[in-house]
C-alpha positions as CSV (number, residue, x, y, z in Angstrom):
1,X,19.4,5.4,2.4
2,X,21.9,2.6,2.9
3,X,20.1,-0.9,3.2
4,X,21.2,-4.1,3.4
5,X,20.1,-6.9,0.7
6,X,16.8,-8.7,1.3
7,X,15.2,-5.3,2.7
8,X,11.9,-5.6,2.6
9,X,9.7,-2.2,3.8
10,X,6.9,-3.7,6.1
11,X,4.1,-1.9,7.4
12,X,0.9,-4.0,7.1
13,X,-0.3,-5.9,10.2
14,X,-2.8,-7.7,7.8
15,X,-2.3,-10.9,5.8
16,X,-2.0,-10.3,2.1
17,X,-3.4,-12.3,-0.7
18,X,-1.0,-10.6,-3.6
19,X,0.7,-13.0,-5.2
20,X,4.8,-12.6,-4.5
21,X,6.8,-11.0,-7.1
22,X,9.7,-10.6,-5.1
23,X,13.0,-11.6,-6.3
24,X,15.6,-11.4,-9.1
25,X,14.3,-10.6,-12.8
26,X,16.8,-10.2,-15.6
27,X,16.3,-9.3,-19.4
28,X,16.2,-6.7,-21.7
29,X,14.0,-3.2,-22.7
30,X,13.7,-1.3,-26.2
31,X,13.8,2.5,-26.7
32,X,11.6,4.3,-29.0
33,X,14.5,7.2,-29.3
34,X,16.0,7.6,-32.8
35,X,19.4,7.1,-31.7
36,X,18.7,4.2,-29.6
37,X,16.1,1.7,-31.5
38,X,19.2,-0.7,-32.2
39,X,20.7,-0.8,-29.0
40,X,20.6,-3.6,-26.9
41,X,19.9,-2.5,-23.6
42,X,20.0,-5.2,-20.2
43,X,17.3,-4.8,-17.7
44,X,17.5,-6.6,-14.4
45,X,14.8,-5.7,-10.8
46,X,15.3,-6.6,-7.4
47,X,12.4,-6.7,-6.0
48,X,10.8,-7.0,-2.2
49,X,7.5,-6.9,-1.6
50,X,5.4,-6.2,1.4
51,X,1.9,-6.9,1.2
52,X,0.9,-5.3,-2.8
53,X,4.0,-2.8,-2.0
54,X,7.2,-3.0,-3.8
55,X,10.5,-1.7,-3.5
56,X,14.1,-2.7,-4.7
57,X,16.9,-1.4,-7.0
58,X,16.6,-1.5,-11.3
59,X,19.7,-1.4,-13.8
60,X,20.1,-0.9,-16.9
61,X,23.2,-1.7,-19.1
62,X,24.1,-1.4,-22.3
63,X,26.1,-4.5,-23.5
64,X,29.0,-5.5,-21.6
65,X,27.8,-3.1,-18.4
66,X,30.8,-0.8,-18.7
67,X,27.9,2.1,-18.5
68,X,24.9,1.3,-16.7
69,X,22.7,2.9,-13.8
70,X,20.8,2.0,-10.9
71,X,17.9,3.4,-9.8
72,X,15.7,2.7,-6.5
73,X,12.2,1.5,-7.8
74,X,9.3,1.7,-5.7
75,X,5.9,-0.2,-6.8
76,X,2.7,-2.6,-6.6
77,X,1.3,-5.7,-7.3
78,X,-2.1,-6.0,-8.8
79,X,-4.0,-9.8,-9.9
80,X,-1.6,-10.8,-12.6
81,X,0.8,-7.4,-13.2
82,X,2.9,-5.3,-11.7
83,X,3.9,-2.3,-11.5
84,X,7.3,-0.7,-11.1
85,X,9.0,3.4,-11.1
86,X,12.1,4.0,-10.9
87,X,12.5,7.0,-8.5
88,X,15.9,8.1,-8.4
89,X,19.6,7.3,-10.0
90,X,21.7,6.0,-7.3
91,X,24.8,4.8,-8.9
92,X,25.8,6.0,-12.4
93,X,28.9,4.9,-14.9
94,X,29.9,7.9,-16.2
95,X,28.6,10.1,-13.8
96,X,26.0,12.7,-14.8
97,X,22.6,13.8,-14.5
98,X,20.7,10.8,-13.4
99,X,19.1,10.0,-17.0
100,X,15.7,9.1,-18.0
101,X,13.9,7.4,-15.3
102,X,11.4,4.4,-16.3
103,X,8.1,3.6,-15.4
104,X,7.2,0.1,-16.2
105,X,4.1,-2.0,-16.2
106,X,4.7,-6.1,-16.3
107,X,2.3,-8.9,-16.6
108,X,3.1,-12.1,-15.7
109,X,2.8,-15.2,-17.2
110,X,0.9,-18.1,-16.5
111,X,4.1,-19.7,-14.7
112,X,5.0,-16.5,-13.4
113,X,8.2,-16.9,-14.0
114,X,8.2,-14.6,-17.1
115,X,7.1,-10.9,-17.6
116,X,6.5,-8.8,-21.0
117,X,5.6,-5.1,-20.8
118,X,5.9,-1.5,-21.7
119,X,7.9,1.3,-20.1
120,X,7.5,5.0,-20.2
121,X,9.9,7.6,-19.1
122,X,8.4,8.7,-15.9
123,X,10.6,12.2,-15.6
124,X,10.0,14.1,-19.1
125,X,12.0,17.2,-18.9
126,X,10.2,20.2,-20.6
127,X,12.6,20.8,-23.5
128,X,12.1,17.0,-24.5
129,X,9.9,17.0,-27.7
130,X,8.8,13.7,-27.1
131,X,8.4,11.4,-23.8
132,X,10.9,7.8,-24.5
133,X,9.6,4.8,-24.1
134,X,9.7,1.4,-25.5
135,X,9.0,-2.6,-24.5
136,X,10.2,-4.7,-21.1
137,X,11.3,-8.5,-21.7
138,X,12.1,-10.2,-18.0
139,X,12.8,-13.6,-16.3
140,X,12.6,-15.0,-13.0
141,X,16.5,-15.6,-12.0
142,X,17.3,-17.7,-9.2
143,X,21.1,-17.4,-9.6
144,X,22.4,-14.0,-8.0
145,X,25.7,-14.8,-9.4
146,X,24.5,-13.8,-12.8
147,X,23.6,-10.3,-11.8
148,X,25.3,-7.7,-12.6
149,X,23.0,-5.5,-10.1
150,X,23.7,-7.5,-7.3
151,X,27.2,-6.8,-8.1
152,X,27.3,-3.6,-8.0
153,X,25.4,-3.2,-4.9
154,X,27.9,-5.6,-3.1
155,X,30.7,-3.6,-4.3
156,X,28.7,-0.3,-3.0
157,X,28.7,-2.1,0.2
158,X,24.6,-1.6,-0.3
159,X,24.4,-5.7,0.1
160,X,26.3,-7.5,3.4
161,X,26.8,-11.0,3.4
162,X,25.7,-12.8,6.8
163,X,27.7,-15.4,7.9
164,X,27.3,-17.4,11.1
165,X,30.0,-19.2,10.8
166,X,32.4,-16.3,10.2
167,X,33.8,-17.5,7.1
168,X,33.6,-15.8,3.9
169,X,31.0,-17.2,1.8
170,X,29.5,-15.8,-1.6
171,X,26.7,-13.3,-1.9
172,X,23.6,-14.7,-0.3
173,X,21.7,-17.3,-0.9
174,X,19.9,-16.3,2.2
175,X,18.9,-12.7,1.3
176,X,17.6,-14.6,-2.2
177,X,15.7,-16.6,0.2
178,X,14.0,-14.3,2.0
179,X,13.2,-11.9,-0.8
180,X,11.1,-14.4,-2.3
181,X,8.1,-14.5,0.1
182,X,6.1,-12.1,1.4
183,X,6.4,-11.1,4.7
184,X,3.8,-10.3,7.2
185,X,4.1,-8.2,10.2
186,X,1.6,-10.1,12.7
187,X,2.7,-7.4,15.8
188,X,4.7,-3.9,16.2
189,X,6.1,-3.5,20.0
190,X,7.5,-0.9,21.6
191,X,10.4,-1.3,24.1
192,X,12.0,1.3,26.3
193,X,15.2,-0.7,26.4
194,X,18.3,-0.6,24.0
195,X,18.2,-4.5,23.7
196,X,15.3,-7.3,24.7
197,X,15.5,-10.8,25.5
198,X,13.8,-13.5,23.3
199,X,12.4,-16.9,23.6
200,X,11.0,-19.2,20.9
201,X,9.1,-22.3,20.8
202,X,6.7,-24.5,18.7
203,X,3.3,-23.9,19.4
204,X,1.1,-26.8,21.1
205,X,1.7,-30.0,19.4
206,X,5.7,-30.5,18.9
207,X,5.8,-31.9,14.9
208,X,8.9,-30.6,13.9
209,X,9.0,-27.4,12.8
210,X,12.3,-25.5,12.0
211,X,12.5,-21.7,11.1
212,X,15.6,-19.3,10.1
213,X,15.4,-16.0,12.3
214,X,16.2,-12.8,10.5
215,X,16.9,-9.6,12.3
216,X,16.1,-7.2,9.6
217,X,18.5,-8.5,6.7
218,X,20.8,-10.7,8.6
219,X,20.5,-14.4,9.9
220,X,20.1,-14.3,13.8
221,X,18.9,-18.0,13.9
222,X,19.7,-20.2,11.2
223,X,17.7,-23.3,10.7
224,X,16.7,-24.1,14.1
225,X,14.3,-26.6,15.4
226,X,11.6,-25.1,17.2
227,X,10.6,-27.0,20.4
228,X,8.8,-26.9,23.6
229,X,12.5,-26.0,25.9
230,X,12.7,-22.8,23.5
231,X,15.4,-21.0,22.1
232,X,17.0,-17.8,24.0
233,X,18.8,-14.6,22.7
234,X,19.2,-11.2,23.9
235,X,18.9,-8.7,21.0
236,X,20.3,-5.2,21.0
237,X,17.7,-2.4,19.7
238,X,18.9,0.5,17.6
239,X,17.6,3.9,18.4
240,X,15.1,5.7,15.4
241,X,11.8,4.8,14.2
242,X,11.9,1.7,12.4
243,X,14.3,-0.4,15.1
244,X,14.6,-3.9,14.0
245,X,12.0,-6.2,12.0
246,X,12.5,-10.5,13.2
247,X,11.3,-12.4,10.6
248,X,10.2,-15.8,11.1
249,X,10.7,-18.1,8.0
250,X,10.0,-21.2,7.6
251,X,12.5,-23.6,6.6
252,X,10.2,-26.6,6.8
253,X,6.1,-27.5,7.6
254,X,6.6,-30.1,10.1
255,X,4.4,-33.0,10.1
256,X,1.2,-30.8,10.3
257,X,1.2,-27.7,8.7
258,X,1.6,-25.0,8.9
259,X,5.0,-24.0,10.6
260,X,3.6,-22.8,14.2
261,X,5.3,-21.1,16.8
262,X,5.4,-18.2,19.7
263,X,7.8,-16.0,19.9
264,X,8.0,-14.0,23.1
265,X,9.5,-10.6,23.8
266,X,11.0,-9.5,27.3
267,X,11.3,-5.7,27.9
268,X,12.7,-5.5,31.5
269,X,9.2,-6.7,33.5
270,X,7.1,-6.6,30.4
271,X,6.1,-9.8,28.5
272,X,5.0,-9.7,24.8
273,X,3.6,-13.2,23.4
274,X,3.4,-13.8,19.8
275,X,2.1,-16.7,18.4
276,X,2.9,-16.8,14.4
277,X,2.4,-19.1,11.4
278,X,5.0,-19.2,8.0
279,X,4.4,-20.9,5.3
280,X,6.3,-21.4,1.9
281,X,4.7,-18.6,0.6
282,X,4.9,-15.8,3.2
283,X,6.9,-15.1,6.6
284,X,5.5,-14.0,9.7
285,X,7.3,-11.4,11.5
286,X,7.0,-8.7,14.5
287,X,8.5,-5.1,14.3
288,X,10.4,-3.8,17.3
289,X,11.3,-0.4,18.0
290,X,12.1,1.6,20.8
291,X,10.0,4.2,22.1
């Protein structure tokens, strides 16, 4: 399924304590396969994380990324490791058969912006005499320009740049930005229109607070100060089952933290009021979909 950078795949209405994962990780693996124990094979995970769930996109290269694959990955987060599968080959150079897909488990360091692990080949075929495998070496990277990933995904038209201001601008420091929390889904409404009309304001005392509005992957609000006159928009609602996820994250704490605000939802006569809190380490944010 097409998706848009940043995606992350929400379904928990309950606050999670796993640590965030999500992000950018770049390195290297080993193989264990005769012909391959000298190569020098680059690894690189985007990750987004929902609750202990992961999901993203791996990709593996061998030296100057002239052949490489990417896989979707599917995963979870445990106390101080995760875990990561890749479940199918998406994009391949040279085309073929998809490959050996790779099951890897990571654990973090203290600063948790390192991983070492192992990987095992997570699709054996049955005239395979042995299953590969071999070690994991990652890094936090908070420069999407160094990814070759991230690339590729642009180029498949996978990743869309937002851009209020209808200028070009390069890939997305906001989609980096919001992949790096978790996010929380605090409400799930059902609307019987095709588009709703939203307000926003601070909640109670007025200290400050400013949030960026995402609807699913793309900037809807972009740093804006939340106050007690409110912000308006009307919001169109796309038929199917998942409809459109707002996000609420916080660009600041205000004076008194946490970042505290209601957002409410107008279907025709029916009034939804959601009151939310973001913090630097996880965004609030209410899944809409039509009936």
């Amino acid at each position: 399924m097409k998706r848009i950078l940043l995606v992350c795949f929400l379904f928990s209405t309950l606050i999670s304590s796993a640590q965030s994962v999500a992000g950018l990780w770049r390195g290297r693996f080993t193989s264990n396969h005769p012909l391959q124990q000298s190569a020098s094979y680059k690894y690189e995970l985007l990750l987004f994380q929902d609750g202990n769930k992961l999901t993203g996109y791996s990709y593996s290269t061998l030296i100057d990324g002239q052949y490489y694959a990417v896989c979707e990955v599917t995963g979870n987060v445990f106390d101080d490791y995760f875990v990561v599968t890749e479940k199918k080959t998406i994009y391949q150079n040279p085309p073929g058969d998809g490959g050996v897909l790779q099951s890897h488990i990571l654990f973090l360091n203290a600063g948790q912006q390192e991983v070492t692990g192992e990987w095992k080949q997570a699709n054996k075929r049955t005239t395979q005499l042995f299953v590969e495998e071999g070690k994991t070496f990652l890094q936090k990277e908070e420069d999407p320009s160094k990814s070759g990933l991230i690339k590729i995904l642009e180029q498949k038209k996978v990743i869309e740049s937002t851009d209020e201001t209808k200028k070009t601008r390069p890939l997305n420091e906001d989609s980096m930005k919001l992949a790096s929390r978790l996010k929380n889904i605090v409400q799930i409404i059902e609307t019987s229109s095709d588009s709703i009309f939203i307000e926003l304001y601070d909640d109670g005392l007025i200290d400050g607070d400013s949030v960026s509005v995402f609807s699913n992957n793309s900037v809807l609000l972009n740093k804006v100060a939340l106050t007690a006159t409110g912000l308006k928009q009307i919001i169109a609602i796309p038929s199917g089952n998942n409809g459109i996820v707002l996000t609420l994250f916080a660009e600041n704490q205000g004076t008194v933290p946490p970042n505290t605000g209601v957002l409410i939802v107008r279907d025709g006569d029916k009034r939804f009021e959601v009151r939310f809190t973001s913090d630097t380490k996880k965004s609030a944010a209410v899944q809409i979909r039509r009936k």
